[in-house]
GUSEGU-357035 format. One record per residue: x, y, z of N, C-alpha, C in turn; residue in three letters. Coordinates in steps of 0.2 Angstrom, whole numbers, plus 2048, in hexadecimal, padded with zeros to 3 digits. Atoms other than C-alpha are relative to their C-alpha. Layout:
XYZXYZXYZala;...
//
This chain:
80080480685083682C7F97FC800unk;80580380084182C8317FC803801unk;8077FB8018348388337FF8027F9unk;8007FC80783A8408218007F97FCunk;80280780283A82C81C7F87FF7FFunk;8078058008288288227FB8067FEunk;8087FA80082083B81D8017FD7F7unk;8008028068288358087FB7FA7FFunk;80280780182382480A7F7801802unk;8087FF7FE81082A8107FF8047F8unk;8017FB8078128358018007FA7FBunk;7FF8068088168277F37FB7FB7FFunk;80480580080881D7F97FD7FE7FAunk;8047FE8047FC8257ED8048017F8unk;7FD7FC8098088287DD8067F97FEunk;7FD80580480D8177D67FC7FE7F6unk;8058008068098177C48047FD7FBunk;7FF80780480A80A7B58018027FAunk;7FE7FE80881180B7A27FD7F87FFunk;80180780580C7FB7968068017FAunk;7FC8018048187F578B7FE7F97FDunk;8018068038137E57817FE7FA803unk;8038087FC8097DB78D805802808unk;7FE7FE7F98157E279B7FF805804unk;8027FD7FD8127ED7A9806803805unk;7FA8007FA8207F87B27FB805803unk;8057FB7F981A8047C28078057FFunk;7FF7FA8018228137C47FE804807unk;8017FC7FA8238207D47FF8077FDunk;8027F88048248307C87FD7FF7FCunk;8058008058178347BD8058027FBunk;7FD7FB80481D8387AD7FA7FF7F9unk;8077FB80580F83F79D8017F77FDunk;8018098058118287947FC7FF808unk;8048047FA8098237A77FC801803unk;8067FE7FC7FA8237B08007FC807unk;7FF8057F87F781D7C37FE7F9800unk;8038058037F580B7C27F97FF803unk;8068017FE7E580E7CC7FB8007FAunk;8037FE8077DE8147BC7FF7FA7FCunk;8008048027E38067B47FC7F7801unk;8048087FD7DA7F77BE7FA804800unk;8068008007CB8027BF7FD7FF7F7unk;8058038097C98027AB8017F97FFunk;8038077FF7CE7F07AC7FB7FC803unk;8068047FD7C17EB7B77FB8047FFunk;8087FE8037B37F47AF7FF7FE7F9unk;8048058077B77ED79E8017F9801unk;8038077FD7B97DC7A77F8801800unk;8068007FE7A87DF7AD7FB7FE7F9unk;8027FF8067A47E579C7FF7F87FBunk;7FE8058067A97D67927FC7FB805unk;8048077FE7A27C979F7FC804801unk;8087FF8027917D179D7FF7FD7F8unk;8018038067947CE78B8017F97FDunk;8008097FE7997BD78E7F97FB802unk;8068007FE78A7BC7977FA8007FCunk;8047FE80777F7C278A8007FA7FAunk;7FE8048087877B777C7FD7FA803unk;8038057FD7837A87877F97FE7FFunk;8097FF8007717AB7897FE7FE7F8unk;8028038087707AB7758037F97FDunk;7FC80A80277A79A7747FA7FD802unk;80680580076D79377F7FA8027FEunk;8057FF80375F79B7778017FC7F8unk;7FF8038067677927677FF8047F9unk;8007FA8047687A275F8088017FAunk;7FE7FF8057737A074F8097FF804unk;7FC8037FB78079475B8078007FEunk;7F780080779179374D801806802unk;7FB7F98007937A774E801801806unk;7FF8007F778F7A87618057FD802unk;7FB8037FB79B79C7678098037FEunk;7F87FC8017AA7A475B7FF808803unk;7FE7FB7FE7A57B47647FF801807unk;7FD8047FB7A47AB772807801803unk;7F98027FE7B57A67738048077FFunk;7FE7FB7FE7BB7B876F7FF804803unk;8007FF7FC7B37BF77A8027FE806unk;7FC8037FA7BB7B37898068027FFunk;7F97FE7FF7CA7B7782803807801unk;7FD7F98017C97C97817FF80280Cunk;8017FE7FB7C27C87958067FD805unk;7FB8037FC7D07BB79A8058067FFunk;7FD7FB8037DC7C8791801807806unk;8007FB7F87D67D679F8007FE806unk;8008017F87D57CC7AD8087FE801unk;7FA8027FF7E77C77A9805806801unk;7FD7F87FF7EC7DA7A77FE802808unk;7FF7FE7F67E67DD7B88027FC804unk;7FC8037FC7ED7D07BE808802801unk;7F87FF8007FD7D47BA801805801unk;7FF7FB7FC7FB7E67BF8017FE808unk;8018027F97F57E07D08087FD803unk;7FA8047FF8047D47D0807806802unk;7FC7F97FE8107E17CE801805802unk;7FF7FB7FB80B7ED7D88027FD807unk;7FF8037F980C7DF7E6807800800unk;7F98017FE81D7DC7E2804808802unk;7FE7FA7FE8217EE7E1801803807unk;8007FE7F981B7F07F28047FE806unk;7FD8037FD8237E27F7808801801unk;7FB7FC8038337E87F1803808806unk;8017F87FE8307FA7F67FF7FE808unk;8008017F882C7F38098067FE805unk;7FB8027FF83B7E980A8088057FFunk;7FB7FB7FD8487F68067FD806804unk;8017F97FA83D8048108037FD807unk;7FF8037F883E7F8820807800801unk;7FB8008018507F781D804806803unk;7FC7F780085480A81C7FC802807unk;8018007F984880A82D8027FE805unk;7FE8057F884D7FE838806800803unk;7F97FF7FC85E80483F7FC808803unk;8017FE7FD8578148417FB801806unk;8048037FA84880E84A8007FF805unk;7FF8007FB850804855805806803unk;7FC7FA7FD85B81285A7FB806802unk;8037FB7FD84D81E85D7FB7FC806unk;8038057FA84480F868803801806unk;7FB8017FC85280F871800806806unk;7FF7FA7FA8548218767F8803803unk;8098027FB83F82087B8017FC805unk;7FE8047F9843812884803803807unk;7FA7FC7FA85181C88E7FC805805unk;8027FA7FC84882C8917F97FE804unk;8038017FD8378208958037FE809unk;7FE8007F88408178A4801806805unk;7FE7FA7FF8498278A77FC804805unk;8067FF7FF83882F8AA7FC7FD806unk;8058057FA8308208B6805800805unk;7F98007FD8408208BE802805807unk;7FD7F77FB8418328C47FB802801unk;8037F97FC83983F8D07FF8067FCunk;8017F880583484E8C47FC805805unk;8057FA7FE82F85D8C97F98037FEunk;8047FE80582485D8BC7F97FF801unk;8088027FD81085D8BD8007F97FEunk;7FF80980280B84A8BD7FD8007FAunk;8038028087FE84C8AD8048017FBunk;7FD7FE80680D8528A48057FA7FEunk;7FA8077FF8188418A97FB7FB7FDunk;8048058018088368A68008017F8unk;80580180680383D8958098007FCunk;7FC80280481783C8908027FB802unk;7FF8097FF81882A8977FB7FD7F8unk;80580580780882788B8058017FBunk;7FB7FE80781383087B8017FC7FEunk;7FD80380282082687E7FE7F77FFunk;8028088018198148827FC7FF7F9unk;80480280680D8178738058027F7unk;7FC80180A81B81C8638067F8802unk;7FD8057FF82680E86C7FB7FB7FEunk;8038048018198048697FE8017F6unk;80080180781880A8588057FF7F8unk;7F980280282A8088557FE7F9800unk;8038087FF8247F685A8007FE7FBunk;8048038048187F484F8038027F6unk;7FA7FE8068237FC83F8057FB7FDunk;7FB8048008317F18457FE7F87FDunk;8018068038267E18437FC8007F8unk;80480080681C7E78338027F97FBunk;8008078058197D88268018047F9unk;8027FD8068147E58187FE807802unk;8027FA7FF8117F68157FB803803unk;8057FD7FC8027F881C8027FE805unk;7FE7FF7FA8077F382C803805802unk;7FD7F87FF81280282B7FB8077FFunk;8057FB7FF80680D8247FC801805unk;8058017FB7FA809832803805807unk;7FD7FD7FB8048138408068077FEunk;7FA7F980280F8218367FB806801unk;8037F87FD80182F839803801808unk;7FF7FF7FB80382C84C807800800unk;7F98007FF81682884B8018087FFunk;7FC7FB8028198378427FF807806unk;8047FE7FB80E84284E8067FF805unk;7FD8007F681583C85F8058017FFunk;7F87FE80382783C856801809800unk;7FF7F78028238508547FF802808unk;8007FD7FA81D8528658057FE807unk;7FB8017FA8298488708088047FEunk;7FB7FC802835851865801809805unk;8037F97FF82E86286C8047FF809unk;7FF8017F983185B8807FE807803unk;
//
């Protein structure tokens, strides 16, 4: 179940995507033909942010050149507000994809962490197990599945203590890897 967990959840990273509704923002895991990925989204807001404070910028220059000051400043002031406008939309994308994640990491860790420690557990057994006993077996083959195990135990560790999704991310290629090959014995 954890393997078939961590290979979805590697998958889902890339496909979070965002509807608008009247100033609000919902996220989404399935694409459906109303959504776009909300990367998409912060990229066009932060090119016509850019956009607009250049235009801000522009306007300014002709205030202080004292160039026809009354019209300038009332398009002034609508230009600040169409810029706050998208910095506010991306904020609030930003926002709630963080909660999402936040969200999304707290019930993943959940559905993790029983079987985690239970597969630490039985590495643990078979690591002593291993150091414990006289094998007949070559020694490069005992050394290189001592490494294995001391390094997905470690990355069971490091899963276990995760803060945030990346911290998980950072170690499920290798987890899943070693998981396939200590599987094989």
């Amino acid at each position: 179940m954890t393997l078939l967990s961590s290979q979805i959840f590697w998958y889902l990273q890339d496909k979070i995507y965002c509807k608008f509704e009247q100033k609000n923002v919902t996220l989404f895991l399935k694409n459906e033909e109303w959504t776009l990925k909300c990367k998409s989204y912060l990229d066009t807001l932060y090119n016509l942010a850019l956009k607009k404070y250049d235009e801000v910028l522009a306007i300014r220059s002709y205030i202080d050149q004292w160039d026809d000051i009354f019209y300038w400043n009332d398009v002034l002031e609508k230009k600040k507000s169409e810029l706050l406008e998208l910095i506010s939309y991306r904020a609030q994308i930003v926002k709630s994809i963080n909660i999402f994640e936040s969200d999304f990491f707290n019930k993943y860790y959940q559905i993790l962490q029983t079987p985690m420690r239970t597969y630490y557990s039985e590495l643990e057994v078979e690591y002593y197990a291993l150091i414990n006993s006289v094998w007949s077996w070559d020694s490069s083959k005992i050394s290189t599945r001592k490494l294995q195990l001391e390094k997905q135990m470690w990355n069971i560790s490091h899963v276990l203590n995760a803060k945030n999704l990346d911290d998980i991310m950072e170690v499920i290629p290798t987890y899943i890897y070693l998981k396939r090959q200590l599987a094989w014995k």
